[in-house]
C-alpha positions in Angstrom: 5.8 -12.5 -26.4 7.9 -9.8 -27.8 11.6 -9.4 -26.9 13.9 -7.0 -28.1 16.9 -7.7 -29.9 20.6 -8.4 -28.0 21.7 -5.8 -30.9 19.3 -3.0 -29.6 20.4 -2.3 -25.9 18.0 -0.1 -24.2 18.5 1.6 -21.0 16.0 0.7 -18.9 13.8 1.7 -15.6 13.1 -1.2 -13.0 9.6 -0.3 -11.4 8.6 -2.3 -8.5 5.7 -2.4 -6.2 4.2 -3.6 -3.2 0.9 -3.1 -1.9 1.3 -4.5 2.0 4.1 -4.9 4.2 2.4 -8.7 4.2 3.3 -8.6 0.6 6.8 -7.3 1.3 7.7 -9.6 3.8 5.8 -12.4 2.5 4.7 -12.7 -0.7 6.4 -11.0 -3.8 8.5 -8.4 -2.4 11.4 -5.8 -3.5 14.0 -7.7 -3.9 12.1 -10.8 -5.8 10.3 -8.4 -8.1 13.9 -6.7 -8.9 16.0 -10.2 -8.9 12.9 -11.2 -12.0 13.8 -7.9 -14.0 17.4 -8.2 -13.7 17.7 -11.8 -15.2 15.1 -10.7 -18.0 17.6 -8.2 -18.3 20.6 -10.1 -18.6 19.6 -12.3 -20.8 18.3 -9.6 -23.1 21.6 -7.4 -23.3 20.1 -4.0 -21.9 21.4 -2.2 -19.2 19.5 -1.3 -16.0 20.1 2.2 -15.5 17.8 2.8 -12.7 15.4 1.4 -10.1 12.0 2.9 -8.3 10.1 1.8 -6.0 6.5 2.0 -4.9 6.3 1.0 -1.1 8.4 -1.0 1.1 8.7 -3.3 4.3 7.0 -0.9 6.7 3.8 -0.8 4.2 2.9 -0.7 0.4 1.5 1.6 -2.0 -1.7 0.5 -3.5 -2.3 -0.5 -7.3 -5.2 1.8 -7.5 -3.0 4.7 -6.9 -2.7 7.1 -10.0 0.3 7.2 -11.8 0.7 11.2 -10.1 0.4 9.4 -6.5 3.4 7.2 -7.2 6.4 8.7 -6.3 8.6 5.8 -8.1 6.7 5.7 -11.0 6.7 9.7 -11.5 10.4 9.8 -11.0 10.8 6.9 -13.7 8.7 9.2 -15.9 10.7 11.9 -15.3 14.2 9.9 -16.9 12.5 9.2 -20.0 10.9 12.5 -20.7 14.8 13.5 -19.8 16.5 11.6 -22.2 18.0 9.4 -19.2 16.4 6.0 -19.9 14.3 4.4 -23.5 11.8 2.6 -21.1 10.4 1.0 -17.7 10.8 -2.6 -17.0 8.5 -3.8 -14.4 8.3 -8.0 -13.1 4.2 -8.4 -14.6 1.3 -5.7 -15.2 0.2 -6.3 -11.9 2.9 -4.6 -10.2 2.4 -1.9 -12.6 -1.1 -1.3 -11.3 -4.0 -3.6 -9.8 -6.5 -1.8 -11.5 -7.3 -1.8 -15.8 -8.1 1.9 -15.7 -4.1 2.3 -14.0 -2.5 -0.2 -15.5 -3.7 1.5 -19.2 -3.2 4.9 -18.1 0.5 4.2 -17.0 1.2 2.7 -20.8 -0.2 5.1 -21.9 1.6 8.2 -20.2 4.6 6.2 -20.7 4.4 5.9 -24.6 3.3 10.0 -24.8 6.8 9.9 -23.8 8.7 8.4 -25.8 9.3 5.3 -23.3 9.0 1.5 -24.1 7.2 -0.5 -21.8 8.7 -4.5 -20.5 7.6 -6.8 -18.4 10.2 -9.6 -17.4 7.1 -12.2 -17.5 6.0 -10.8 -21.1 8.7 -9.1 -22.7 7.7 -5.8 -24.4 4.6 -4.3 -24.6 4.0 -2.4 -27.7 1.9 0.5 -28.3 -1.7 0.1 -29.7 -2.0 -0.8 -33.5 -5.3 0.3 -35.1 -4.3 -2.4 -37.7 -4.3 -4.7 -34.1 -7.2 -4.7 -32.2 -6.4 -8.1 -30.7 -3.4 -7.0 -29.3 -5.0 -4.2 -27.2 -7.4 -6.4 -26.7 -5.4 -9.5 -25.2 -3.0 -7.1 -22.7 -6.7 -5.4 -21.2 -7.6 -8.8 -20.7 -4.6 -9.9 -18.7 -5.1 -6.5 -16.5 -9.2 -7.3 -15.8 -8.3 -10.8 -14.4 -5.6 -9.4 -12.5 -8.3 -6.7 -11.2 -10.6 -10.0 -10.5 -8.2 -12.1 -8.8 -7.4 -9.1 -6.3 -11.3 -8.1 -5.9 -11.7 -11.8 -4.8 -9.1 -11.7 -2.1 -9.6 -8.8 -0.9 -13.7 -10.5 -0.9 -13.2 -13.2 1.0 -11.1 -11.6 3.4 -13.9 -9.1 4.6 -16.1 -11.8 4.6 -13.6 -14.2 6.7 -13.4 -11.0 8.8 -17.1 -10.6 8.9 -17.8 -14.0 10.2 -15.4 -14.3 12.7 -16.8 -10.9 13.9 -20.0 -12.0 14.0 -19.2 -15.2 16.1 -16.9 -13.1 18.7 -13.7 -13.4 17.9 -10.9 -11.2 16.7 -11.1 -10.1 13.6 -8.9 -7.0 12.9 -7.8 -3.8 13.9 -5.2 -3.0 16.6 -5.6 -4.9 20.1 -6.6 -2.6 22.6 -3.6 -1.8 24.9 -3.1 -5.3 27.2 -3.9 -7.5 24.2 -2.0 -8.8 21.5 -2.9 -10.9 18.6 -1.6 -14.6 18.2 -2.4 -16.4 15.5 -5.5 -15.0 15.2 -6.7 -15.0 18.6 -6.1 -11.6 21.2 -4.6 -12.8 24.6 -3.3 -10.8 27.3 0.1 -9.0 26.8 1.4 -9.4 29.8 3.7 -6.1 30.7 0.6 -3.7 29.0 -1.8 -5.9 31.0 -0.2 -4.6 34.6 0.0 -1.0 33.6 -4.3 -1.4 32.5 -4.5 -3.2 36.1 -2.8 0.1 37.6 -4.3 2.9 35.6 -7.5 0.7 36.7 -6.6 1.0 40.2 -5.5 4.7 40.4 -8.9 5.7 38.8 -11.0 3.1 41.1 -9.2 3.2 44.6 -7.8 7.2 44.5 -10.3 8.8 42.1 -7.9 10.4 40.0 -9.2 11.1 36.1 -7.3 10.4 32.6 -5.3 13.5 32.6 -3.8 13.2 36.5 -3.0 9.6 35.5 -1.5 9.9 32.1 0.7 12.2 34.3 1.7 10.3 36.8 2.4 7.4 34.0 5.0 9.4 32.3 6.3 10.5 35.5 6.7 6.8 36.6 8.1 6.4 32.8 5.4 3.6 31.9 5.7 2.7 28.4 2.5 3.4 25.7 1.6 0.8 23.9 3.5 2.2 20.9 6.2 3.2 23.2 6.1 7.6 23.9 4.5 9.3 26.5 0.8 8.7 27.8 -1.8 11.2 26.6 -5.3 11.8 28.7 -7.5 10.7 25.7 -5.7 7.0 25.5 -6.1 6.9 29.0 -9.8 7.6 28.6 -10.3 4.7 26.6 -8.5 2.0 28.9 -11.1 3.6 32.0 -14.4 3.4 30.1 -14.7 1.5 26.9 -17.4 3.5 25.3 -15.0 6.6 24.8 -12.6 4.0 23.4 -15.6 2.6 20.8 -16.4 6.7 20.5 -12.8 7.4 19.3 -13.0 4.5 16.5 -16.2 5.8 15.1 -14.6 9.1 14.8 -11.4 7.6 13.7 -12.9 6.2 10.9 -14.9 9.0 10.4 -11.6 11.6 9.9 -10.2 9.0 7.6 -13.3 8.7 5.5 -13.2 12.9 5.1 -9.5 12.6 4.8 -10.1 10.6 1.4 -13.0 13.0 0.5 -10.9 15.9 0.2 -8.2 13.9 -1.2 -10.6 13.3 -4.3 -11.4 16.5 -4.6 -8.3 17.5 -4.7 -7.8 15.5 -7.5 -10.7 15.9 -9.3 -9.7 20.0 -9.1 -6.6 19.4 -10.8 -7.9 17.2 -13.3 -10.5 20.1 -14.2 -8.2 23.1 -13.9 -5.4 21.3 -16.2 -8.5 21.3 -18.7 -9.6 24.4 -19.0 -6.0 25.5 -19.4 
């Protein structure tokens, strides 16, 4: 482990992640990840000038997200290439990034700088020594069973998922509107369970279609299930359950483009800031 000198006080960065809001409510969220840097701190003399944050309660920002998709970590770059702050301090690696390729591409942007690099588990990691191959070597190490121990998780999750699928039960997603989830199990929400009954009854007994009733819903003031108004599609799905299975697939399907043209994106910058 190296630690700087109490003599040397550096003005330091906090950076803090969370990938979840399960991991923010949960697990190791903000304010533990920022209690760990500030006693490191402390009992190292240097001075926190400055704290970022990648995600929060409401949902998390992903360790494979590149360094130019993190708005924390960006602005923590930006007060070292300033002259504001000598470093980033983060709790471990692995709320650096969950990924190797990350995780070595934010050390290195950070030392381009200028910037030192702490973790309050490790202390400070130093730049790469051609003299030193075992110290490049041990840190990539650290990251790639980090990268394992998530890929395992995240493994036996989809295949916990999988199973339960398979057998029937509920397994993820949202609960279609009447259901809730309890402790792993859907059951019928009571309240969103007598506004299905209705919209059932208005379509079966008067005839009326998604748009008349998602009018009549808002007129009556019937909550969604996400509170708002009603719209004719959502409707749709509550009266026949294949346009509800037919809007998933196409759900997933926008998302799945969505992240297309977000690589691309990407990959256009990459290539453009190369040429120049």
């Amino acid at each position: 482990m190296s630690t700087p000198s109490k003599c040397e006080r550096l003005r330091l960065i906090v950076v803090l992640r969370v990938s979840t809001a399960g991991q923010a409510g949960d697990g190791y969220g903000l304010p533990a990840q920022e209690r760990d840097c500030r006693r490191w701190s402390a009992g190292t003399g240097h001075r926190i000038v400055h704290v970022v944050a990648d995600g929060d309660e409401k949902g998390g920002k992903t360790g494979k997200s590149t360094i130019d998709e993190r708005e924390g970590l960006m602005e923590a770059m930006e007060w070292i290439a300033d002259g504001r702050a000598d470093g980033i301090l983060a709790p471990n690696l692995d709320r650096l990034a969950r990924e190797l390729t990350v995780q070595e591409a934010v050390l290195a942007y950070t030392w381009a700088l200028g910037g030192r690099v702490f973790t309050a588990d490790h202390g400070e990691h130093l730049e790469d020594d051609e003299d030193d191959p075992m110290r490049t070597a041990m840190r990539q190490m650290r990251g790639v069973f980090h990268q394992l121990d998530r890929g395992l998780i995240r493994k036996r999750l989809r295949d916990g998922r999988a199973t339960k699928s398979k057998q029937g039960g509920y397994a993820y997603g949202a609960p279609r509107f009447g259901q809730q989830a309890v402790d792993g199990e859907l059951i019928d929400l009571d309240p969103e369970k007598e506004i299905e009954d209705l919209i059932l009854t208005w379509h079966d007994e008067e005839g009326l279609g998604a748009r008349a009733i998602s009018r009549r819903l808002n007129e009556q003031q019937k909550p969604a299930k996400r509170g708002g108004k009603w719209h004719p599609t959502t409707v749709a799905r509550i009266i026949d359950p294949a346009a509800r299975e037919a809007a998933r697939v196409r759900s997933a399907f926008d998302r799945a483009q969505k992240r297309e043209e977000t690589r691309r994106t990407r990959a256009s910058k990459i290539l453009g800031s190369s040429v120049r």
